[in-house]
N, C-alpha and C positions, 0 to 999 in steps of 0.2 A: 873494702869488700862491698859489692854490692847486690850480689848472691850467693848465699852458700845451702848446701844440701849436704848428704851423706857420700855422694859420689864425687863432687867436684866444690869449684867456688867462681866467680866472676870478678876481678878486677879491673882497675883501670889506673896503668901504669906510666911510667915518663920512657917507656922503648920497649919497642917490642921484643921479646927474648926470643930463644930460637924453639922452632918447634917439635918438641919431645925433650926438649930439656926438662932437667928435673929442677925445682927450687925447695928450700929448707923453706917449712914456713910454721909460722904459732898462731894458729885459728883461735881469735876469742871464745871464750864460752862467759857468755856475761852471767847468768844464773851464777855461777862458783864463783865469778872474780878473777877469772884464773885462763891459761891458753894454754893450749896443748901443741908441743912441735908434732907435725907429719911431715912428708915429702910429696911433692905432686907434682907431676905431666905436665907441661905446655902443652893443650890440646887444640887450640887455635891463638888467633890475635886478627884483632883488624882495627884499622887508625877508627880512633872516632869522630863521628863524620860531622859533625863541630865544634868549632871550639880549637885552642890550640894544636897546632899539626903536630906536636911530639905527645900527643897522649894516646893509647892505645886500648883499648876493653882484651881481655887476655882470660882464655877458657881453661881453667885448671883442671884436669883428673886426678884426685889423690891416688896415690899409690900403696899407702901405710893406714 
């Protein structure tokens, strides 16, 4: 993760997923120790623009 907020989160993945897809995911909460599952939106992707060609920054929407 390399942003997260109450609306969304920011990745950076090995392929870009499709867009509006949904993924399972378990957001740390380092305070508790502990992750919580939600489900979130693919809301963009775009290759990053150095660095190996297969990694992608990937814009999440939670939805839960």
């Amino acid at each position: 993760t390399l942003n997260i907020s109450s609306g969304g989160m920011l990745l950076v993945m090995d392929h870009a997923p499709d867009l509006l897809q949904l993924l399972k995911l378990h957001v740390p909460i380092p305070i508790q120790k502990t992750h919580i599952p939600t489900l979130a939106e693919v809301a963009w992707t775009r290759p990053l623009p150095m660095g190996p060609q297969d990694l992608h920054f990937v814009g999440l929407k939670f939805v839960l």
